[in-house]
N, C-alpha and C positions, 0 to 999 in steps of 0.2 A: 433248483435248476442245476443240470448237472455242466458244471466248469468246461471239463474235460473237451465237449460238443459247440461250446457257446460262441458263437465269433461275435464279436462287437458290427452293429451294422455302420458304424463310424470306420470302420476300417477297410469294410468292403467298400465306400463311397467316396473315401476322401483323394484316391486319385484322380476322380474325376474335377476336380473343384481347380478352378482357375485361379493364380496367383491375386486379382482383385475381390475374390471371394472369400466370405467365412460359411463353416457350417454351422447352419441354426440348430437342425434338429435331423436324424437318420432311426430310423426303423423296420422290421422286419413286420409284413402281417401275419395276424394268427395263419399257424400250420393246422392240418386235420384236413376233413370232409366238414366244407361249409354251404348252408344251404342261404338261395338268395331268394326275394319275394315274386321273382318272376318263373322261379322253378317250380312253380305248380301248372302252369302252363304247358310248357317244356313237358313234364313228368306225364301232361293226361297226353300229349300230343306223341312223344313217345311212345306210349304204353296203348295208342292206337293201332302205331305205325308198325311195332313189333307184333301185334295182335294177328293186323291184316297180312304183314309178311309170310309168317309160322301157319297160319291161315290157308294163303296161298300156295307155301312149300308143301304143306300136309297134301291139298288136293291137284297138285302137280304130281306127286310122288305116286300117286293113286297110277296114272297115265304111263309116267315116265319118272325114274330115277334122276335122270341126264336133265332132263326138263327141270326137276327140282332142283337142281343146284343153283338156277338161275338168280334163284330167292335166300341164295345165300348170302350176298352181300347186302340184301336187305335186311337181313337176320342180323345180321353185324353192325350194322346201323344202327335199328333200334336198341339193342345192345349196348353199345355207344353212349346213344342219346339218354338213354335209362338210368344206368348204373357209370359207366366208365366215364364219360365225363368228370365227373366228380372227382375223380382219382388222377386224370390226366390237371386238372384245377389244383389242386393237392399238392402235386408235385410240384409247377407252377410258381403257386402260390409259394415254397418251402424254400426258392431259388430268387426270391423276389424282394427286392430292400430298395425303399425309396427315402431323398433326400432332400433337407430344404436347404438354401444357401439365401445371402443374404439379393441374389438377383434371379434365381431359378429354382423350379422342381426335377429333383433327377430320380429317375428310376431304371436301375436295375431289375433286370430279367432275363432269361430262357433255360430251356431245360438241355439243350444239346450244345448250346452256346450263347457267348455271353452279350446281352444288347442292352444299350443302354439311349435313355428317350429323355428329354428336356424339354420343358414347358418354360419360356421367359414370365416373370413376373410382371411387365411390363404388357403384354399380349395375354395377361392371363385372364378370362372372360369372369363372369359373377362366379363366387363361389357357396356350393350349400353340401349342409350336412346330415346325414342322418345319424341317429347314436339309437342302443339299444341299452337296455339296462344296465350293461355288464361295462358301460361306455364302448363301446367298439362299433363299427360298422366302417362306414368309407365319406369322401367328402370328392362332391365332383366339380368338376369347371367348367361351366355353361351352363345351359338348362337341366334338369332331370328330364328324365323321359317322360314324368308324370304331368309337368310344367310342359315340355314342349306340345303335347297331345292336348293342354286345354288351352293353350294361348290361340291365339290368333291370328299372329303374324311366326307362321312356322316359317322362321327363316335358318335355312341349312348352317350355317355360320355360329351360333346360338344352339347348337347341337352338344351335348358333353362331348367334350374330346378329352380328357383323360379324369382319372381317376384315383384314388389311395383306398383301397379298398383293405378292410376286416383288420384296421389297427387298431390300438389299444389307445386309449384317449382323446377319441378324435376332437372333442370340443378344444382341447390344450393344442393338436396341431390345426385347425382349421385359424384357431386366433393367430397362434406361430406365423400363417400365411397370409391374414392377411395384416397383421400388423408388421411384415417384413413389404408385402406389397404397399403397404400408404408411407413406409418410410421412403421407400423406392421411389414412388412418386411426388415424394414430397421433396426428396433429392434432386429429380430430374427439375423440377419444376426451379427452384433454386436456382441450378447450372445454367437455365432458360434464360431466366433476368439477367442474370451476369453478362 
């Protein structure tokens, strides 16, 4: 690892964290071109769309030049949708450090500026994981998309709303979360009696 580049993601996060707060645990996701299981999709529907555009421009351009340019921001699109994406994720992703404390999820993001989003532990819906070999992948809160498509009762509410996506150990933070989550409720519940 080269020193020189490394920022601690403890230090990008710890302003945010409120005087009744600790930090559990902070991490950066893998940086690179990563691909996710829904990109084959994406990739044929693209590589449609860029098909019939280039398609279209070619026999526009037969007629009229002027004509053809019309099909230039469709060209750009699929362009986009193909390759560029990817890259625009990348960067993203290189700018992106999320944080557990002992009452919330924080994360850090953007690429032009800096935004930061909080999930309460308290309001935090089910949580699941996926892990790949290498352990890494993401752990989301609410349903999967895979789960909400075969349940029954699609209720909007019950939708993932956020995400830790392409860390490195995700079984070590998924437990992190929710053993910070049943302590939390094990707290509140306590304060209740009293």
């Amino acid at each position: 690892m080269n020193n020189y580049n490394y920022i601690d993601p403890r230090s990008e996060i710890i302003d945010q964290i409120q005087s009744d707060e600790r930090l559990l645990w902070a991490d950066k996701p893998a940086t690179g071109i990563k691909f996710r299981k829904t990109d084959i999709f994406i990739f044929l529907f693209s590589l449609l769309w860029l098909s019939f555009s280039l398609f279209w421009s070619y026999m526009a351009a037969k007629s009229s030049y002027i004509f053809a340019l019309f099909g230039t921001p469709f060209i750009l699109i699929g362009i986009h949708l193909l390759v560029g994406r990817y890259f625009f994720d990348s960067i993203s992703r290189k700018n992106t450090i999320y944080g557990l404390t002992n009452k919330r999820i924080i994360k850090k993001s953007g690429v032009y500026k800096k935004s930061y989003n909080s999930i309460f532990l308290t309001t935090l819906p089910s949580l699941s994981y996926t892990e790949e070999s290498d352990g890494s992948v993401d752990i989301s809160f609410g349903q999967t998309i895979e789960s909400f498509k075969k349940s029954r009762n699609n209720n909007r509410s019950n939708f993932p709303i956020a995400r830790i996506e392409f860390i490195p150990n995700v079984r070590n933070v998924h437990n992190k979360i929710a053993d910070a989550k049943s302590k939390l409720e094990l707290e509140t519940k306590k304060n209740q009696e009293w």
